[in-house]
C-alpha positions as CSV (number, residue, x, y, z in Angstrom):
1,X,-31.7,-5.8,-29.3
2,X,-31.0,-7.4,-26.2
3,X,-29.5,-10.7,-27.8
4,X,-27.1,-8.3,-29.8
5,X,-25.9,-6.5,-26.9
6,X,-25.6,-10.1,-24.7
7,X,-23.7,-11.2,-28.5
8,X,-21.6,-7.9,-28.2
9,X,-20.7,-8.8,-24.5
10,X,-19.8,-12.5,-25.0
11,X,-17.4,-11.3,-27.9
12,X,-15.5,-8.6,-26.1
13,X,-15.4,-10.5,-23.1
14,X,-13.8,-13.2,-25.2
15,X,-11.4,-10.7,-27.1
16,X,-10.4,-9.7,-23.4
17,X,-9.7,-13.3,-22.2
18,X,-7.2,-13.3,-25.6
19,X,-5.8,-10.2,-24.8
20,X,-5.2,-10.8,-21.5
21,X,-3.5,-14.4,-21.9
22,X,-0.8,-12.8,-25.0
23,X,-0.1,-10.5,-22.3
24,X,0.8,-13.2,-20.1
25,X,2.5,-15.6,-22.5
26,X,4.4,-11.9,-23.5
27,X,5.7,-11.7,-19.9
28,X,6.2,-15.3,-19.2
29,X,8.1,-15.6,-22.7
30,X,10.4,-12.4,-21.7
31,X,11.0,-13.7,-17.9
32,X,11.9,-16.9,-19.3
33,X,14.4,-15.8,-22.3
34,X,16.1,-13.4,-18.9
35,X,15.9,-16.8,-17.1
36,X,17.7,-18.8,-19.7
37,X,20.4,-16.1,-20.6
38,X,21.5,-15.5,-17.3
39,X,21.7,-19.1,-16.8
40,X,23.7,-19.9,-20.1
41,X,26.2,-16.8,-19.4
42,X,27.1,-18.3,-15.8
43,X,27.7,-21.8,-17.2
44,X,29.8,-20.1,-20.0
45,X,32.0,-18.4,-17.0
46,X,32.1,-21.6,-15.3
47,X,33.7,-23.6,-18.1
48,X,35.9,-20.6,-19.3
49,X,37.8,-20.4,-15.5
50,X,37.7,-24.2,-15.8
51,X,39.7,-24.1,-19.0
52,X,42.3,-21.5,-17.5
53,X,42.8,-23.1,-14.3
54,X,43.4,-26.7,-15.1
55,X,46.4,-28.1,-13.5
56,X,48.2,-28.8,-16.8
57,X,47.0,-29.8,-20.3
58,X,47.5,-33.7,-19.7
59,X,46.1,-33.9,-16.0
60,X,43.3,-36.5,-15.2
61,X,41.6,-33.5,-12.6
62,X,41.8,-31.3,-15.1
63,X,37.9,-32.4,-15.6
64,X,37.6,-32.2,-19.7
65,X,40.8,-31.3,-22.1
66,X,38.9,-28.2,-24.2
67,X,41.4,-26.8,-26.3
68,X,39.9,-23.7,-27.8
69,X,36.9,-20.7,-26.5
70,X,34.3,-23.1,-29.2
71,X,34.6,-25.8,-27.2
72,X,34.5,-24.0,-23.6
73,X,31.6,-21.7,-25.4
74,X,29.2,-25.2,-26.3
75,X,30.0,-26.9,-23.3
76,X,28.7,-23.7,-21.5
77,X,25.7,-23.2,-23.4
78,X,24.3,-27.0,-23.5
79,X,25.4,-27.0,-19.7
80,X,23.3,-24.0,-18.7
81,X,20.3,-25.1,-20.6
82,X,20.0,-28.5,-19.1
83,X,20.7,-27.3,-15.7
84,X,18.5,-24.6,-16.4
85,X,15.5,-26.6,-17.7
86,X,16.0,-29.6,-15.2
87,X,16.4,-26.8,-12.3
88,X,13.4,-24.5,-12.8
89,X,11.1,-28.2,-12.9
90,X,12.5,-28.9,-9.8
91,X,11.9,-25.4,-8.1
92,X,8.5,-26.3,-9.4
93,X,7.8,-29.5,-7.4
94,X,9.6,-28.1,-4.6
95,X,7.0,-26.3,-3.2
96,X,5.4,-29.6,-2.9
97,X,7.9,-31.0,-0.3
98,X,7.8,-29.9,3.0
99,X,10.7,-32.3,4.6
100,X,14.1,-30.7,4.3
101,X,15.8,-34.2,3.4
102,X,14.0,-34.3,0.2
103,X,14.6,-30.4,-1.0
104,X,18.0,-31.7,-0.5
105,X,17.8,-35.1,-2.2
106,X,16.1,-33.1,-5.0
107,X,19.2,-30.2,-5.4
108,X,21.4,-33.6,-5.6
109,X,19.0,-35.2,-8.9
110,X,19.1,-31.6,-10.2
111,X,22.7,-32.1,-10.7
112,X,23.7,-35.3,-11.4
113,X,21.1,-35.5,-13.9
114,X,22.4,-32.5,-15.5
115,X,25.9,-33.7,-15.7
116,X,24.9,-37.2,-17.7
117,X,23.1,-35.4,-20.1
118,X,25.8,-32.9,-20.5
119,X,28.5,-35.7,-21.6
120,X,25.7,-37.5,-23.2
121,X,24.7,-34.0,-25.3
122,X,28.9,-33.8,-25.7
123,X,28.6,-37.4,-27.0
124,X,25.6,-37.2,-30.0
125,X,27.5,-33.9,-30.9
126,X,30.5,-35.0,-32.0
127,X,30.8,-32.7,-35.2
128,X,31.0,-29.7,-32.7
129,X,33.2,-30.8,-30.2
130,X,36.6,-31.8,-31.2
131,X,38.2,-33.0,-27.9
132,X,41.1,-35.2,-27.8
133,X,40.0,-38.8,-26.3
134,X,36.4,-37.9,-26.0
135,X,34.0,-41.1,-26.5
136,X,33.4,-42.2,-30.0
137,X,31.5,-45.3,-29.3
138,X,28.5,-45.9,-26.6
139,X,31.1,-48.5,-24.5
140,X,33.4,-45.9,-24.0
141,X,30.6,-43.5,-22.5
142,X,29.9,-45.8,-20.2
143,X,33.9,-46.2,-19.8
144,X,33.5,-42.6,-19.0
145,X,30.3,-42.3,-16.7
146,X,32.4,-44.7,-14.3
147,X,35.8,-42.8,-14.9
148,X,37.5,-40.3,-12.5
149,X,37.2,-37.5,-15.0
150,X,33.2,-37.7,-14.9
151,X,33.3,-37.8,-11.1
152,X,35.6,-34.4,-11.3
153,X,32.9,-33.1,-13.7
154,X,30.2,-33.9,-11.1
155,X,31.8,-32.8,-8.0
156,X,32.1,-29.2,-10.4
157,X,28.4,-29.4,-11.1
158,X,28.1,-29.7,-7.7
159,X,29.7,-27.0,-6.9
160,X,28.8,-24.4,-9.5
161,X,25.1,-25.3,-9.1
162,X,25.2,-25.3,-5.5
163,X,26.5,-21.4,-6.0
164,X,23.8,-20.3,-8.6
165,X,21.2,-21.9,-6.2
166,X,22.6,-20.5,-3.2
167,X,22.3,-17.0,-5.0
168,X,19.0,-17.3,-6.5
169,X,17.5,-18.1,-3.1
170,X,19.0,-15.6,-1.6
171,X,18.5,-12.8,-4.6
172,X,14.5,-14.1,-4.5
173,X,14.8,-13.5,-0.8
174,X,15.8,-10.1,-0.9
175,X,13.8,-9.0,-3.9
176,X,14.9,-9.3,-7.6
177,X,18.4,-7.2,-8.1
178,X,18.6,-6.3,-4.5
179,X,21.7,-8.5,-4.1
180,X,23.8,-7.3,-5.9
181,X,23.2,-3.4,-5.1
182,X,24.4,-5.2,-1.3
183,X,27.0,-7.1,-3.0
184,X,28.7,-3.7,-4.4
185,X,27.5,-1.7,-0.8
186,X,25.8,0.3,-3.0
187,X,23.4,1.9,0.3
188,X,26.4,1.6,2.3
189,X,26.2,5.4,2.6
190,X,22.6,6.6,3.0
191,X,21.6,7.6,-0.8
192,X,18.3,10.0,-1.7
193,X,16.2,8.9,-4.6
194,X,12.5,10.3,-5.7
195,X,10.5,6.8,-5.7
196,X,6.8,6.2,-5.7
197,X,5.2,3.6,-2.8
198,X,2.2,2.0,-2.9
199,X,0.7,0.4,0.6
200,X,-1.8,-2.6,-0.2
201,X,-3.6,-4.8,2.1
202,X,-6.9,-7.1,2.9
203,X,-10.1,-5.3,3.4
204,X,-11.7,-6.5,6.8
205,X,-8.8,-9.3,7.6
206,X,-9.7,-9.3,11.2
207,X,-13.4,-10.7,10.1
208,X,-11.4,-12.9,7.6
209,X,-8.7,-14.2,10.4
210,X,-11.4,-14.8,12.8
211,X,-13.7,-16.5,10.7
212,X,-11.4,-19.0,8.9
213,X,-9.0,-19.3,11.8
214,X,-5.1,-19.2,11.5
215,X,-4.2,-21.6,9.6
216,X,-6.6,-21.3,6.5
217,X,-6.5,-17.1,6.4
218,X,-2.2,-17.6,6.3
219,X,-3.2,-20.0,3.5
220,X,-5.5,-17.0,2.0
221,X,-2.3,-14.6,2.2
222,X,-0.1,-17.1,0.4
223,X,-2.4,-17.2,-1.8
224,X,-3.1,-13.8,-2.7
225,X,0.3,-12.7,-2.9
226,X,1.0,-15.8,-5.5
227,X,-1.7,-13.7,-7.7
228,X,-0.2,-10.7,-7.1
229,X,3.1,-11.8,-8.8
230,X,1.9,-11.5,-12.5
231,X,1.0,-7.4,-11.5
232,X,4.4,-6.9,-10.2
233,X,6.2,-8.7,-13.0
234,X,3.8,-6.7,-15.8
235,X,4.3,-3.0,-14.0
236,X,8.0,-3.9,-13.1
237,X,7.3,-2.7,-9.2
238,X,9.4,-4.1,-6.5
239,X,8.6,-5.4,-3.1
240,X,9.6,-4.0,-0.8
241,X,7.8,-5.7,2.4
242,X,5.2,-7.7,3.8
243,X,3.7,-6.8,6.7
244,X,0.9,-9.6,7.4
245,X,-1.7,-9.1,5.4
246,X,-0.3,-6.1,4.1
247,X,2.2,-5.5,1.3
248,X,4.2,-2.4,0.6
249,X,5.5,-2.0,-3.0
250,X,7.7,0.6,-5.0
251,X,9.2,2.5,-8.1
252,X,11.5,4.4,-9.1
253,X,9.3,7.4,-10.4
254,X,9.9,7.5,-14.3
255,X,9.5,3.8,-13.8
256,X,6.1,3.8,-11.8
257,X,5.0,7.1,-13.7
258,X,5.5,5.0,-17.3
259,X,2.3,3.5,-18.3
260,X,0.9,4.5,-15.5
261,X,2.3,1.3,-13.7
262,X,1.8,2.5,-9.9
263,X,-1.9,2.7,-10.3
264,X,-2.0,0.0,-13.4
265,X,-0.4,-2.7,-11.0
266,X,-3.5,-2.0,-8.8
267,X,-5.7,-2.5,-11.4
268,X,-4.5,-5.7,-12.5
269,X,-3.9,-7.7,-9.8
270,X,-8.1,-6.6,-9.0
271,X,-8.7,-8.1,-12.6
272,X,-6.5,-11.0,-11.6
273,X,-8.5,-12.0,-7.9
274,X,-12.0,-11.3,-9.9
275,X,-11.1,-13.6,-12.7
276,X,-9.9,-16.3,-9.8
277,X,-13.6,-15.4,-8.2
278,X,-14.7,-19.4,-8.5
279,X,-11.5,-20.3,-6.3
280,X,-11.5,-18.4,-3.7
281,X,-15.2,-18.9,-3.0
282,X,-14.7,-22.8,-3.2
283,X,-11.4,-22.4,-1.0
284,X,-12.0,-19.5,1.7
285,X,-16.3,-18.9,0.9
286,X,-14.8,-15.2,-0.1
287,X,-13.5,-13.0,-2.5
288,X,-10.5,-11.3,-1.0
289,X,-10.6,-7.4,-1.8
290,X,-7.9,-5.2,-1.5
291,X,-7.2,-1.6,-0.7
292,X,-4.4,1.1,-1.4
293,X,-2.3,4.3,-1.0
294,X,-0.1,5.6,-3.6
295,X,2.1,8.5,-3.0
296,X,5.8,10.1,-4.4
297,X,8.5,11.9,-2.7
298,X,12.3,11.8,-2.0
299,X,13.5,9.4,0.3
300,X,16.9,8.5,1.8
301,X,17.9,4.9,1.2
302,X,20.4,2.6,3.3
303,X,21.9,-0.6,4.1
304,X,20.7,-1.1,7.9
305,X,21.2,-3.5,10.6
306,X,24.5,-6.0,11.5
307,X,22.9,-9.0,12.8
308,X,20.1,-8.8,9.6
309,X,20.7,-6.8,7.1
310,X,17.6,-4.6,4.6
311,X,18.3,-1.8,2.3
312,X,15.6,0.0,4.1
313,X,13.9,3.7,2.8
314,X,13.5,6.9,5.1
315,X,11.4,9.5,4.6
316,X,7.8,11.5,4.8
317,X,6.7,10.2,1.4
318,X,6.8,6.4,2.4
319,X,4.8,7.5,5.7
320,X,2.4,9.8,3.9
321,X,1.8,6.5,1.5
322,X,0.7,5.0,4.8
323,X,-1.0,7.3,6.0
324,X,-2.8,7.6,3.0
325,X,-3.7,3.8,2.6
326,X,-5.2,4.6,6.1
327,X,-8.0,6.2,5.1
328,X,-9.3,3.7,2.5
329,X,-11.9,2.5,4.9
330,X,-13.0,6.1,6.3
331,X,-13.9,7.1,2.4
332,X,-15.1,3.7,1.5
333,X,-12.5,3.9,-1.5
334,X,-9.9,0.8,-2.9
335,X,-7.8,2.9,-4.2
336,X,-6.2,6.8,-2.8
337,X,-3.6,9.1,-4.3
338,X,-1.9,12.2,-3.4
339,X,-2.7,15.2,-5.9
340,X,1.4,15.6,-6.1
341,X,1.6,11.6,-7.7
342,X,-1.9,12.5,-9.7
343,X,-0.1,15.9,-11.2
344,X,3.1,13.8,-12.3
345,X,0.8,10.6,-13.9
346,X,-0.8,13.9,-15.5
347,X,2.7,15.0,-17.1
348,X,3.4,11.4,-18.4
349,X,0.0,10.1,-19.3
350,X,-2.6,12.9,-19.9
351,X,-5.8,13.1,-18.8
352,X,-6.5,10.9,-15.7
353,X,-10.3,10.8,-15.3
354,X,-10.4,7.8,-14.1
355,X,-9.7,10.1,-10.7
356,X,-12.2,12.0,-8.5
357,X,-11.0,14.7,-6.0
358,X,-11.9,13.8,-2.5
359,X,-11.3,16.6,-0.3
360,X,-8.0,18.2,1.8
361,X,-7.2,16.2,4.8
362,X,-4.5,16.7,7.2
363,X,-3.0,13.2,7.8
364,X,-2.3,12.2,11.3
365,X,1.0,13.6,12.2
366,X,1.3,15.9,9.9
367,X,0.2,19.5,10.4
368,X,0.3,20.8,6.1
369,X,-3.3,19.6,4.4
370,X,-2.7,17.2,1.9
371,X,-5.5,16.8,-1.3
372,X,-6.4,13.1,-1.8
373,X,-8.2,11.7,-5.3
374,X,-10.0,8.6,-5.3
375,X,-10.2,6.1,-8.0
376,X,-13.8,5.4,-9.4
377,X,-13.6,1.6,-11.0
C-alpha cells in the first residue's frame, strides 16, 4: 500500500512539473508573439515615414528607392524581426557586463548587425522585392555594403533603434504600459479608480541582512524578485514599488478579482522559491519566505513630482493594505486579507475555503474594526 501511494505521489508530482512548465512555455510563447509584433509594427512605421519623406525619387540620401506599401511592408517586417531577435540576445548578455563602454559597444553590434542582414535578407529575396537597381549579383552587395546608401541605411538603424531602446528602458523602468499613460498626461488631473494592492516582503530580513552581510542579502533581493517575475506576468499584476526588501503590487479589481489573481500571484511565486529550494540553500544557506497583505478600495491616482516624476496612488485602501501586511508576523500567517476583498473573490470565484477568519482588529490609525482572514496553505 505504501509503494502505491509513494507510485501515486511520484506521478502527480510529475504531471505537476508538466503542467507547470506548458504554463510557462504558454506565457513565454504569448510575451514573446507581444514582443515580436510590437517590434515588427514600429519597423513597419519606420520604413513607411521613410518612404514618404525621401528627398525626391532619384536622391542618393533617400536611403532605399521602394516604390510601393509591399515593398515598405517586407522591408519592415524582416527589419523588425532581425532587430528584434539580435536585440532581445543582446539584453540577454547584458546583464553580464557591468562597464558602461561595453553596454554601449554592444547597442552599436545590435545595429549594424541588423542592418547587413537586412540588405543581405533584401538580397536572397529577390522575387519579393522589386526595387530598381537593387543587387543582383554577390559583387554588387559588396558594391553596396561600401556605398553611401548603406551608410544612410545604418545611420537610420541607428537612429530608429536607438529610439525603441531608449523607450523600452524607460517603459521597463516605469512598469509595463506606464509610459504611455504619462506620455498622453493621462494622471495629469488626479483620477479615482477601485484597485486591489497587495504588500509583500522577506520574513525576518534583519536576521537575513545581518547574517549574510550587504552585499550577498542585495544579491538575495535581486534574486527573489527575478523569481517573482513569472507570478506577475501569469496574474497580469503591476508593480508598483519596491521598498527594500519589500514590494508593493496592484490590479485593477475585475483584473485582480479574475482567477483569483491577487491571491493566485501569492501562491505562485511561493511554488516558484520552493521549487528553486536547492539554490537558494547552496547560494544564501536559506529559503527565503515571504509574507503579505491584500486589500481593495478606491484610490485617487496622479502624476506627482517636477524634478522625478511617478504616477503615484492616494488613499485608505493602499494604507489599510499596509497595515494589514503588518500584522503577518503578530498572527504567524503568510498570507492576510480584508473580509471586503474576501466578499468580492466570493462574487467572482465561489467558495474560498482556502480562507480562515481571524478575528476584528482595529488597525493602527484607524479607529472602525476591520475583520482579517488568513490563508491556510
Amino acid at each position: 500500500m505504501k509503494i502505491l501511494l509513494s507510485i501515486l505521489l511520484r506521478r502527480s508530482r510529475n504531471w505537476w512539473n508538466i503542467l507547470m512548465i506548458m504554463n510557462n512555455l504558454k506565457i513565454s510563447i504569448s510575451f514573446v508573439s507581444t514582443y515580436f509584433i510590437t517590434i515588427v509594427l514600429i519597423w513597419i512605421v519606420a520604413f513607411f515615414f521613410l518612404t514618404v519623406f525621401q528627398v525626391d525619387e532619384t536622391s542618393t540620401l533617400s536611403i532605399t528607392k521602394m516604390q510601393n506599401l509591399k515593398n515598405t511592408l517586407w522591408s519592415g517586417m524582416i527589419a523588425g524581426v532581425i532587430w528584434g531577435s539580435i536585440f532581445r540576445i543582446a539584453r540577454y548578455f547584458r546583464r553580464f557586463l557591468y562597464n558602461y563602454l561595453l553596454t554601449v559597444l554592444l547597442s552599436i553590434f545590435v545595429n549594424i548587425s541588423s542592418a547587413y542582414l537586412l540588405i543581405y535578407s533584401m538580397y536572397h529575396m529577390g522575387d519579393v522585392f522589386s526595387m530598381e537597381g537593387f543587387p543582383e549579383t554577390f559583387s554588387q552587395l559588396l558594391d553596396l555594403y561600401n556605398s553611401q546608401l548603406f551608410y544612410a541605411i545604418l545611420a537610420y538603424f541607428f537612429i530608429v533603434g536607438a529610439l525603441i531602446e531608449i523607450f523600452h528602458d524607460i517603459d521597463r523602468k516605469f512598469g509595463k504600459g506606464v509610459l504611455i499613460k504619462f506620455l498622453l498626461g493621462r494622471y495629469y488631473k488626479p483620477k479615482e479608480e477601485e484597485r486591489i494592492f497587495m504588500f509583500m516582503d522577506l520574513k525576518s530580513s534583519t536576521y537575513y541582512a545581518e547574517k549574510l552581510g550587504h552585499f550577498k542579502y542585495s544579491r538575495l533581493i535581486q534574486d527573489c524578485f527575478k523569481d517573482l517575475t513569472y507570478s506577475v506576468k501569469k496574474n497580469q499584476a503591476q508593480i508598483y514599488q519596491y521598498i527594500g526588501d519589500e514590494v508593493v503590487l496592484t490590479w485593477k479589481m475585475k483584473d485582480g478579482l479574475v482567477e483569483k489573481r491577487c491571491v493566485q500571484l501569492f501562491i505562485d511565486f511561493t511554488e516558484t522559491l520552493e521549487r528553486k529550494k536547492a539554490y537558494y540553500y547552496s547560494e544564501y544557506g536559506m529559503l527565503p519566505i515571504f509574507k503579505a497583505g491584500v486589500h481593495s478600495g478606491k484610490v485617487m491616482v496622479a502624476e506627482i513630482g517636477e524634478l522625478k516624476s511617478e504616477i503615484a496612488y492616494h488613499g485608505d485602501a493602499i494604507n489599510t493594505a499596509a497595515r494589514i501586511q503588518g500584522l503577518c508576523n503578530t498572527y504567524d500567517s503568510r498570507l492576510l486579507i480584508s473580509l471586503d476583498l474576501l466578499t468580492e473573490l466570493k462574487g467572482y470565484n465561489g467558495h474560498m475555503k482556502q480562507f480562515k477568519h481571524l478575528k476584528q482588529v482595529v488597525l493602527k490609525g484607524k479607529e472602525i474594526p476591520i475583520e482579517i482572514y488568513t490563508f491556510n496553505e
